[in-house]
C-alpha positions as CSV (number, residue, x, y, z in Angstrom):
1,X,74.7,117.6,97.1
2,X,76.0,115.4,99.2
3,X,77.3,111.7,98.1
4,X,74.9,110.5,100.8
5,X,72.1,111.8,98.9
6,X,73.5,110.9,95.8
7,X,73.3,107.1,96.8
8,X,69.9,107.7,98.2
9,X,67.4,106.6,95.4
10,X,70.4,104.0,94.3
11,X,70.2,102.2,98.1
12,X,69.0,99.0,96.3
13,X,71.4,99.2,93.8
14,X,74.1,99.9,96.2
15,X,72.9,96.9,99.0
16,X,72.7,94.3,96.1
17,X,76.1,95.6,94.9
18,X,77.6,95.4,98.9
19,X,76.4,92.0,99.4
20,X,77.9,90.6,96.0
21,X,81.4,92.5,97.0
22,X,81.7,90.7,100.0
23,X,80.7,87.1,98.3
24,X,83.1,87.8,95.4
25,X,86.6,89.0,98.7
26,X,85.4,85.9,100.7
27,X,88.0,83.6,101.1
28,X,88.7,79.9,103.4
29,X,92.0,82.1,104.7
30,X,91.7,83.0,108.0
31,X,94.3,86.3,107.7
32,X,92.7,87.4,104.2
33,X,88.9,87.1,106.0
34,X,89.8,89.4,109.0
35,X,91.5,92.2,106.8
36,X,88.9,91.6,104.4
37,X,86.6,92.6,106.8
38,X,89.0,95.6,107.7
39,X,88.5,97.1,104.4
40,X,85.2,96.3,104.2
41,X,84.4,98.2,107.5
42,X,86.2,101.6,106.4
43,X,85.2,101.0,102.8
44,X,85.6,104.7,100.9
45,X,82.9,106.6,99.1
46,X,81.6,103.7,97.0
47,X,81.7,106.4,94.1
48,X,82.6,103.7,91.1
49,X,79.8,101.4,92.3
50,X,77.8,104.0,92.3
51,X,78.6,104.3,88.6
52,X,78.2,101.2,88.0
53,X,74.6,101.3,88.4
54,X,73.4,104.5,87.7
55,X,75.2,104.5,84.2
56,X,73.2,100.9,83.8
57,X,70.0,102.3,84.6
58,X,70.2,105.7,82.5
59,X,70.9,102.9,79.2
60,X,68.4,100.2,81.1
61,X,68.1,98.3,83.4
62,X,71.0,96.6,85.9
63,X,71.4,92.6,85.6
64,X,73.5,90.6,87.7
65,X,76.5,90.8,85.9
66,X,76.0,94.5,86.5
67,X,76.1,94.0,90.5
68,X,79.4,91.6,89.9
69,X,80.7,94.5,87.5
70,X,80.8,96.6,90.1
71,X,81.8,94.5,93.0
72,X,84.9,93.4,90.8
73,X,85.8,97.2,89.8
74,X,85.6,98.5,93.5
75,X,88.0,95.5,93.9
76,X,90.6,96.1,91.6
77,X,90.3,99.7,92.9
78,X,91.0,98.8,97.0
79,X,94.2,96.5,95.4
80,X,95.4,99.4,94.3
81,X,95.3,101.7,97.1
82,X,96.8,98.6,98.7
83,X,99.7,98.7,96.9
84,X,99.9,102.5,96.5
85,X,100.1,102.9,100.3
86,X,103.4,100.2,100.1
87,X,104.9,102.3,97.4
88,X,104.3,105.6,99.5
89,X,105.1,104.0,102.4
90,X,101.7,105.6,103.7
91,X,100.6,104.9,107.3
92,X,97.0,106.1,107.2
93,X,94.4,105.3,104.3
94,X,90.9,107.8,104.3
95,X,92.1,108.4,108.0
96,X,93.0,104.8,109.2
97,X,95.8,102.8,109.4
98,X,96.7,101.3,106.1
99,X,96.7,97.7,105.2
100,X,101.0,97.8,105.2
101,X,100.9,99.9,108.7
102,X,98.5,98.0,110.5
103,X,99.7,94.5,109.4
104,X,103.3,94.5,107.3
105,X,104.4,95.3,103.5
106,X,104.9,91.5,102.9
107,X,101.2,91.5,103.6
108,X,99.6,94.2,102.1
109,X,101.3,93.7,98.8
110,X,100.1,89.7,98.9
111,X,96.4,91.4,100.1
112,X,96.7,93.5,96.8
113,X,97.4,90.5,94.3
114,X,94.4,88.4,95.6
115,X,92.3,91.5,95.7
116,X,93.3,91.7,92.1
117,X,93.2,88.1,91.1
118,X,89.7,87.8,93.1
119,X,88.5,90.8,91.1
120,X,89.8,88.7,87.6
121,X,88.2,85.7,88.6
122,X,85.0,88.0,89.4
123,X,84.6,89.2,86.0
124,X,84.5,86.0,84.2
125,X,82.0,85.2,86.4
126,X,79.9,87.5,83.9
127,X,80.5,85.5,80.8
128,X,81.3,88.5,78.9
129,X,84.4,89.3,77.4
130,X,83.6,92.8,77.0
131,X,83.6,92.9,80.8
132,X,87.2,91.2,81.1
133,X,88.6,93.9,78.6
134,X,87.2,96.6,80.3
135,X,88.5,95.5,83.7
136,X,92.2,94.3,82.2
137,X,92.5,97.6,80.2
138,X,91.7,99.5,83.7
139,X,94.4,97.2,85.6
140,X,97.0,97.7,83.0
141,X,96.4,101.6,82.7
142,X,96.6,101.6,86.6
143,X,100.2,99.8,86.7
144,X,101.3,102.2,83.5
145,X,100.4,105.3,85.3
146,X,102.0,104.0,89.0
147,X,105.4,103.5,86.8
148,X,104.9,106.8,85.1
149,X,104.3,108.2,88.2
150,X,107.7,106.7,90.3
151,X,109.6,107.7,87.2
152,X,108.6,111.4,87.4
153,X,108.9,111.6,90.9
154,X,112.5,110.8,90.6
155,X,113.5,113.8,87.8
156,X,110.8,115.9,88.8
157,X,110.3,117.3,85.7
158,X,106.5,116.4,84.8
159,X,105.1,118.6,82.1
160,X,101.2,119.9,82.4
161,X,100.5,117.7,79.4
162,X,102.4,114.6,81.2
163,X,100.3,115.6,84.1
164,X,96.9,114.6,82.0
165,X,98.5,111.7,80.7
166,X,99.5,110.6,84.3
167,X,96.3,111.6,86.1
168,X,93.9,109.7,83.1
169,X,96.2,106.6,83.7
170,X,96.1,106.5,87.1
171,X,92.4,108.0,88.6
172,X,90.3,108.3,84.8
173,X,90.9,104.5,84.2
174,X,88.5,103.3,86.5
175,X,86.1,106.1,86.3
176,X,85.6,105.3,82.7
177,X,86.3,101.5,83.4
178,X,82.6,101.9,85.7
179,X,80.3,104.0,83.1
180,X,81.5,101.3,80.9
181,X,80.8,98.3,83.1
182,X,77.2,100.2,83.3
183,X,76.6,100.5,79.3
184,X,77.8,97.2,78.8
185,X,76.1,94.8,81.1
186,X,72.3,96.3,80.6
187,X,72.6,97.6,76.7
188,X,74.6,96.8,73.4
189,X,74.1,100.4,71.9
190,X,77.7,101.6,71.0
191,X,76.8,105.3,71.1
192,X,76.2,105.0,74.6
193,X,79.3,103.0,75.5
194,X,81.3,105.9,73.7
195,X,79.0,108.6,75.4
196,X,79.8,106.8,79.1
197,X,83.4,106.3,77.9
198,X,84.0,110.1,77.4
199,X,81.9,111.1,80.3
200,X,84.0,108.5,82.8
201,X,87.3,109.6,81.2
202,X,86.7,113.4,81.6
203,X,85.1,113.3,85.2
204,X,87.5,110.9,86.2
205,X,90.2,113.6,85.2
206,X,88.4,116.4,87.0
207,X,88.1,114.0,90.5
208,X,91.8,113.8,90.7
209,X,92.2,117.3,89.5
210,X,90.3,118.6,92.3
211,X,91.9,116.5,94.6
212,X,95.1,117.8,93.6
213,X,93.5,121.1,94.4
214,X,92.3,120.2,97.8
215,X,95.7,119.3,98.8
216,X,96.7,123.1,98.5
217,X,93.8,123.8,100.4
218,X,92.3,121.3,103.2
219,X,92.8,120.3,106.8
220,X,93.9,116.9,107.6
221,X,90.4,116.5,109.9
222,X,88.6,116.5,106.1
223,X,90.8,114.6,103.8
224,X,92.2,112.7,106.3
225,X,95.8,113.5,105.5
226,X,97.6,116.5,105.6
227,X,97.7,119.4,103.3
228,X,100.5,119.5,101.2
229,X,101.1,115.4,101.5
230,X,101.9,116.0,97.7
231,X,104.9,117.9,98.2
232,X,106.4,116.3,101.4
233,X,106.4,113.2,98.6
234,X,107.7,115.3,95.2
235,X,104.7,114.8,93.7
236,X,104.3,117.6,91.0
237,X,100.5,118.0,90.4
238,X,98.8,121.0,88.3
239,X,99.1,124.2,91.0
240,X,102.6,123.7,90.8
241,X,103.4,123.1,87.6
242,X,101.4,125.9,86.2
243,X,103.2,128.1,89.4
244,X,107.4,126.8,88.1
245,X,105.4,127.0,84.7
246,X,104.9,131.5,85.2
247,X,107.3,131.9,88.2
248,X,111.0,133.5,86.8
249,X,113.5,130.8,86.0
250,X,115.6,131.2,88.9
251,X,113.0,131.0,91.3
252,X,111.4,127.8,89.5
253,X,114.9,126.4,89.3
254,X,115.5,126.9,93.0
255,X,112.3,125.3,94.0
256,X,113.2,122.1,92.4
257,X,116.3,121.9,93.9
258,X,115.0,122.4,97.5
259,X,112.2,119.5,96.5
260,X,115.1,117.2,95.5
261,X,117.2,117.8,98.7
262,X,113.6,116.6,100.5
263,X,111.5,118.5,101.9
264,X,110.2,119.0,105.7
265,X,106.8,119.9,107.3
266,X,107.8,123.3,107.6
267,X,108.9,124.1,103.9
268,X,105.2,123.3,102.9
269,X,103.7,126.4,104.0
270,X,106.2,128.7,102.1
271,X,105.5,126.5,99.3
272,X,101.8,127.1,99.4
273,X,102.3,130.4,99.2
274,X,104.3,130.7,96.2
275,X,101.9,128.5,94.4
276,X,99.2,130.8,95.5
277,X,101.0,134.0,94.8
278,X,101.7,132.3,91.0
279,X,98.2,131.8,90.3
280,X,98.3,127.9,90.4
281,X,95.3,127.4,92.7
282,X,92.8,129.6,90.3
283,X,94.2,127.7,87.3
284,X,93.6,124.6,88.8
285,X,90.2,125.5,89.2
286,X,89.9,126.5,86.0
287,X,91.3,123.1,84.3
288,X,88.9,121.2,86.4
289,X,85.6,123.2,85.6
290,X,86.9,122.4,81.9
291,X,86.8,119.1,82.6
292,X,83.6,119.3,84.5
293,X,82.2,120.4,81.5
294,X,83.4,117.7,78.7
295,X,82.1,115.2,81.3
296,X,78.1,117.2,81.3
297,X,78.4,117.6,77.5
298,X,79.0,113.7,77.0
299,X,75.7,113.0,78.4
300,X,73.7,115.6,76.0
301,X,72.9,112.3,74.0
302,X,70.5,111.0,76.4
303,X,67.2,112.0,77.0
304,X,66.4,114.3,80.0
305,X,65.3,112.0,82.9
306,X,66.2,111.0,86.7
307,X,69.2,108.7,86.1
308,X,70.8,111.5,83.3
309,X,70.1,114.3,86.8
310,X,71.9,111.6,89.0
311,X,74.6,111.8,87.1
312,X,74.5,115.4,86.5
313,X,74.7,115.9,90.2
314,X,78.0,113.1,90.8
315,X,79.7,116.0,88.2
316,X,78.1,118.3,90.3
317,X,79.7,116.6,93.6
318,X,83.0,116.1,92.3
319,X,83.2,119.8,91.7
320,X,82.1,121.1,95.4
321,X,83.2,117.9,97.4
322,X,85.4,119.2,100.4
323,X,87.6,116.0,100.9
């Protein structure tokens, strides 16, 4: 299923929760309007709004602090791909130019605090607290995971279970930071907050496992960057780890030394290989559908009904999605 059709019998949903998104990043600032309207225009998959409300519909029904929940999530989720793309030094973002190549750093990191402080003002626009925790805990997990992350990339020495730790700071957060936003502003019952919590966490951690995974294995005309963008960086993700994890010491040792020197567009392909030829890309797999499954067993709780099959099928995309 496509994520088209997955937003299909949520278009309500999702035009209500566009039209408070844009209210909410509006500004009197000339500069801030017009790359406002920039992100606005090659907005991204809309998955965590989508979240957002099908999580409030499968525990009731969505209010209009459940449109501004997700308006202020997807906001403090473009800040952070903001700032990301300064800290990569990235030129393109989902295939167009990013926020730091089409105007400057200075910018883009100034466009990432007022996306941030806009999405903080946002939630208290709720008048629940339980909405500012969620949304604080997200931003702080975020930052803890991008510092994690830098620190990592520098020794090169990330363990698998580092890995999960990094990858649920840094991608899980606001996965879990939506099915909560859901639970919270249409229901009080804890059971489903805990049920949405785990079900966010765990699909959250399969999303960025599988994108990990699509790095090893897409063209840059579906992901919109090129494969192996991971390693040209350092950054050690799970196909190879697990591949230094089984490979012989020597060779493992050798590789890191080569990624520490820096690496060049045509080491990537030997690279592949020996990640392939280790068994990293089936384990990968493997680790995901794990996670896949955690995610489907959270919702066992709830009753059998459309909303519980929407969300079925967004663990269902996650799996399959090509970029």
């Amino acid at each position: 299923m496509t994520l088209k059709e997955l937003i299909k019998p949520f278009q309500s949903d999702i035009d209500q929760f566009t039209s408070t998104y844009e209210d909410v990043m509006r500004s009197n600032i000339p500069l801030v309007d017009t790359i406002a309207k920039y992100l606005v225009k090659y907005k991204g998959k809309q998955l965590r709004p989508l979240l957002v409300v099908m999580t409030a519909r499968l525990c009731g029904k969505p209010t209009e602090h459940t449109y501004t929940a997700a308006a202020v999530v997807e906001l403090l989720h473009v800040a952070s791909l903001v700032h990301d793309d300064v800290i990569d030094n990235s030129e393109t973002r989902r295939g167009f130019a990013s926020i730091k190549s089409k105007w400057t750093n200075k910018i883009a990191v100034l466009m990432g605090d007022y996306l941030l402080s806009k999405s903080l003002i946002g939630a208290t626009k709720t008048d629940q607290l339980e909405v500012m925790r969620i949304l604080a805990t997200a931003a702080k997990r975020l930052t803890k995971g991008e510092l994690f992350q830098l620190e990592k990339s520098k020794k090169l020495d990330l363990t698998e279970t580092e890995y999960y730790e990094l990858i649920s700071d840094k991608t899980a957060a606001l996965f879990t930071a939506c099915t909560e936003l859901g639970v919270v502003t249409s229901t009080q019952d804890e059971a489903h907050l805990n049920a949405l919590s785990s079900f966010g966490e765990n699909l959250g951690i399969a999303f960025q496992i599988k994108d990990d995974l699509l790095d090893y294995e897409s063209k840059l005309s579906i992901i919109g960057k090129p494969a192996g963008s991971d390693i040209l960086e350092s950054k050690l993700t799970l196909p190879l780890i697990h591949s230094l994890n089984v490979a012989d010491s020597k060779t493992s040792k050798a590789l890191l030394k080569q990624i520490k020197k820096g690496l060049h567009k045509k080491d990537i392909k030997p690279i592949i290989q020996f990640v392939v030829d280790h068994g990293g890309l089936e384990y990968t797999r493997e680790k995901a559908e794990s996670y896949v499954q955690k995610a489907k067993d959270a919702l066992s709780i709830f009753p059998d009904n459309e909303y519980k099959a929407s969300l079925l099928n967004v663990v269902d995309y996650v799996t399959h999605r090509k970029k």
